[in-house]
C-alpha positions in Angstrom: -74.8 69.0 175.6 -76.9 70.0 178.6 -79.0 72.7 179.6 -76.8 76.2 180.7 -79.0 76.8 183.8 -78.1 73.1 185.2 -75.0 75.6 185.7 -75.4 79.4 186.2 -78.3 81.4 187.0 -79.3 83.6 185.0 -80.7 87.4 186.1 -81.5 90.2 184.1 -80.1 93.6 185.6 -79.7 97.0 184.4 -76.0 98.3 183.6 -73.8 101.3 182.2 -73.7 100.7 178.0 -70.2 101.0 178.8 -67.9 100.8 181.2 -64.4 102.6 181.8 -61.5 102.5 182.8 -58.6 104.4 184.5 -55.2 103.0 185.0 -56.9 99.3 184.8 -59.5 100.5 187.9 -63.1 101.3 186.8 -63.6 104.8 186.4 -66.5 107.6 185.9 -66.0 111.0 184.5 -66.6 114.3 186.1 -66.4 117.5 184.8 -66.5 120.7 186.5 -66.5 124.5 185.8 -65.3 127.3 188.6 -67.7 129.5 189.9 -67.5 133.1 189.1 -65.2 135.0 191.3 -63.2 131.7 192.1 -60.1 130.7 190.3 -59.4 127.1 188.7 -56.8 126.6 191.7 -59.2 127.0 193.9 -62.2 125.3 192.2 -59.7 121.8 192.4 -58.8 122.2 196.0 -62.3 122.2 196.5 -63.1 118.9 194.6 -60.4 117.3 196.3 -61.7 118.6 200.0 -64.7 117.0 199.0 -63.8 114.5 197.6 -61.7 113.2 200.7 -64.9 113.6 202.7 -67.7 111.9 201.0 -65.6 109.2 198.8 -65.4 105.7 200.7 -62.0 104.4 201.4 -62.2 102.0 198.3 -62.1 104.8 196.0 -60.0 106.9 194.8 -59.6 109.9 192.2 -56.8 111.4 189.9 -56.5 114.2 187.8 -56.9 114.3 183.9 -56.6 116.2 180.8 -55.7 119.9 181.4 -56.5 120.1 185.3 -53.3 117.3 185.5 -51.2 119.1 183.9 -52.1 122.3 185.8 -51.1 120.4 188.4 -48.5 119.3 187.5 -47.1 122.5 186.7 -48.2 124.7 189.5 -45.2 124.3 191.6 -42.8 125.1 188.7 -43.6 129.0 188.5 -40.6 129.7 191.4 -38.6 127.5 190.0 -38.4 129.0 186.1 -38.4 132.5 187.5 -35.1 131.5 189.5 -33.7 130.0 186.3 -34.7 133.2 184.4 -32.6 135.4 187.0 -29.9 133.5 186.8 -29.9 133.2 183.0 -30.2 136.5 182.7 -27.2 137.1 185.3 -24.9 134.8 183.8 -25.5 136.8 180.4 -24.6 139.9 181.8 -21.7 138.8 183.9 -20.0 137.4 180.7 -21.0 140.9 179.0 -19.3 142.8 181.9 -16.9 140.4 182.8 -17.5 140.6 186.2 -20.1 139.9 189.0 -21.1 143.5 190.6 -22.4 145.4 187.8 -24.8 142.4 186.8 -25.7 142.6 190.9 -26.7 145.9 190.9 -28.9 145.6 187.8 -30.7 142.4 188.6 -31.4 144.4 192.1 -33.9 146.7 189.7 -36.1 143.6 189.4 -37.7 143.3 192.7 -39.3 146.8 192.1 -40.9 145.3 189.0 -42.1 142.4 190.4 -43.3 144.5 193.6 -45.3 146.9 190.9 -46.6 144.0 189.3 -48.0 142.3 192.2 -49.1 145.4 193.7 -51.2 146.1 190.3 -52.9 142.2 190.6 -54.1 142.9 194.3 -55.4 146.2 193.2 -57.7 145.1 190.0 -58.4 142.2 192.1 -56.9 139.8 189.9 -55.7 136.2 191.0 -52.1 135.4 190.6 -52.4 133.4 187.9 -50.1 131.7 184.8 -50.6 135.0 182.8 -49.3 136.6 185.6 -46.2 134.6 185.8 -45.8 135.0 182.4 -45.4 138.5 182.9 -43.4 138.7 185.8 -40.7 136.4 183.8 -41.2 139.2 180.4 -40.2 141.9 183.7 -37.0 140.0 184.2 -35.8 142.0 180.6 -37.7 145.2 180.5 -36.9 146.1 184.4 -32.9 144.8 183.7 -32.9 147.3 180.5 -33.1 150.5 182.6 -30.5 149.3 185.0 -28.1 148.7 182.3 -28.6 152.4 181.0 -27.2 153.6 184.0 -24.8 151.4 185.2 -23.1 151.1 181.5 -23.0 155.4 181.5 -22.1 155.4 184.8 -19.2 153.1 184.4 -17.6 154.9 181.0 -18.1 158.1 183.3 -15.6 156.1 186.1 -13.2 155.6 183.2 -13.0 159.6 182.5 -12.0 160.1 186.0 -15.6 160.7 187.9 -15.9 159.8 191.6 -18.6 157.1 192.0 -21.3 159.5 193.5 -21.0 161.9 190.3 -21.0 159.2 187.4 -24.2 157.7 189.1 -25.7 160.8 189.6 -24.9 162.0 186.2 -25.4 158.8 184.5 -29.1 158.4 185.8 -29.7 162.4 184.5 -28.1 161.4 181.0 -30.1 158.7 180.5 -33.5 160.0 181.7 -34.7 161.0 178.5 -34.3 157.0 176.7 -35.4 155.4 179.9 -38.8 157.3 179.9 -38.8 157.0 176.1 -38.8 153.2 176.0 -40.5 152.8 179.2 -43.8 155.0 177.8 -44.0 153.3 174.1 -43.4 150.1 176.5 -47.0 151.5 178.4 -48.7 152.7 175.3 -48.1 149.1 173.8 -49.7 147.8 176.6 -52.5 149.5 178.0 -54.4 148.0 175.1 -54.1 144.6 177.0 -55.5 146.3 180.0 -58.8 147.4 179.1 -59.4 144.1 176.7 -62.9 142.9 176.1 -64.2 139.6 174.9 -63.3 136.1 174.3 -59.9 135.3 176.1 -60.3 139.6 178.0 -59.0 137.8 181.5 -56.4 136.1 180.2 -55.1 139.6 178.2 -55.8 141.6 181.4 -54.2 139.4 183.8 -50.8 139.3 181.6 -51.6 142.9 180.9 -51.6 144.2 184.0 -48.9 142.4 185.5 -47.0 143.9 182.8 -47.9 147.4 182.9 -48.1 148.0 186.7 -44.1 146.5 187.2 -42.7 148.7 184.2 -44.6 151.6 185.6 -42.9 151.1 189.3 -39.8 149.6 187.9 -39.3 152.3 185.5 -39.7 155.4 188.0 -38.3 153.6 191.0 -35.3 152.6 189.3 -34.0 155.9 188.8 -33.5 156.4 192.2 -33.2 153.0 193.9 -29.9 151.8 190.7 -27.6 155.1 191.5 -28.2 154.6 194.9 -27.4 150.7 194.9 -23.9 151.7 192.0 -22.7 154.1 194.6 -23.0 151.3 197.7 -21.8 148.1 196.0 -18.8 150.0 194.2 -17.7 152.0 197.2 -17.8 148.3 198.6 -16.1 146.6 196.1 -13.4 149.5 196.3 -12.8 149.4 199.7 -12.6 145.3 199.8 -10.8 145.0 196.5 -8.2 148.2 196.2 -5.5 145.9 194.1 -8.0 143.9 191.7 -9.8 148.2 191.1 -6.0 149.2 190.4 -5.5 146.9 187.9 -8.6 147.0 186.4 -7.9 150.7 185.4 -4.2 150.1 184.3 -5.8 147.8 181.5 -8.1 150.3 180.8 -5.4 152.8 180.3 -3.6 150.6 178.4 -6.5 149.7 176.1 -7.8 153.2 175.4 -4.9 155.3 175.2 -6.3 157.8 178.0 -5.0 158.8 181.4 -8.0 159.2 183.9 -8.6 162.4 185.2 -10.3 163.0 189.1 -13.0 165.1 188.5 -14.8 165.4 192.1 
């Protein structure tokens, strides 16, 4: 037995009561809140800007908790939109059996997204994940107008209609249902627009987003789909006489009719 300070020194110092750590490094916690005016995007680039500037070289700093996984996740917003479209594409070209009408009525969703963004910049709203949620909802409600029209417009083409007339009539037949949906669509929404309270950005963001791209989609669209059925069939016609021929000897076949021209 001997004495422990024949061995070690021994000095009294002041520490943390506890000590953490991250990934086996020692670690400290900070938490944050944005600014008003400022969105959480923002408020992280910040950190890290500042971060990089007054950190020494020996330390370091990672993301935790929800700010990792926003992340994480803020690249993946183009990416799920693309794999909506094309969801939403193949469904219809199995529905049609072909690959031009589903063109011409995922063509409709641009306006939506256009009215959409449009609305954002003009309440001066960020474009956030409510947003995106949104714009993906606008994938449906701006194809559902589109298929109005080009569904009439084709069962016009198989009385016997030129291309010009069964757009033109197709988009006056279904005027009434397009503006009926498309208003209890608004109605149902405008609520989500002029939200207050706990959670009133989240509901106005999505809100919106929502409202402005039906509102564009839905007027747009009546002008901008019989214009696009006219092109891309008078295309498809022109490029692809044989495949249109048979196409409407089937149909013959199948419905016991003989088309009649009606210019």
């Amino acid at each position: 037995m001997i004495p422990m300070s024949n061995l070690v020194k021994v000095t009294s110092t002041t520490g943390a009561q506890t000590i953490n750590h991250y990934n086996l490094y020692r670690s400290i916690e900070i938490n944050g809140q944005t600014a008003p005016g400022y969105s959480s995007g923002e408020a992280l680039n910040a950190m890290e800007e500042v971060a990089n500037q007054v950190l020494p070289r020996s330390f370091g700093y990672e993301w935790a908790g929800i700010s990792a996984e926003e992340k994480e996740s803020g690249g993946q917003a183009p990416l799920i939109f693309g794999l909506g479209l094309v969801f939403v594409f193949l469904v219809l070209a199995a529905q049609y059996e072909n690959y031009i009408d589903p063109l011409i009525i995922m063509l409709s969703v641009p306006l939506a997204i256009l009215g959409a963004l449009s609305a954002q910049y003009l309440r001066g709203l960020e474009n956030d994940i409510f947003c995106q949620v949104g714009l993906v909802m606008l994938i449906g409600l701006a194809s559902k107008n589109a298929i109005l029209i080009v569904e009439f417009a084709n069962q016009l083409r198989e009385e016997g209609f030129s291309i010009s007339k069964a757009a033109v009539r197709a988009a006056q037949e279904r005027l009434r249902p397009i503006l009926m949906t498309a208003l209890s669509t608004l109605l149902g929404i405008f609520p989500l627009l002029i939200a207050t309270g706990a959670g009133a950005g989240s509901r106005q963001s999505l809100g919106t987003a929502v409202f402005g791209g039906m509102f564009i989609a839905t007027f747009l669209s009546l002008f901008i789909v019989p214009i696009l059925y006219i092109v891309i069939v008078s295309l498809r016609e022109q490029l692809m006489p044989s495949r249109i021929k048979e196409e409407r000897v089937e149909s013959v076949e199948e419905n016991g009719k003989v088309p009649i021209s009606r210019q």
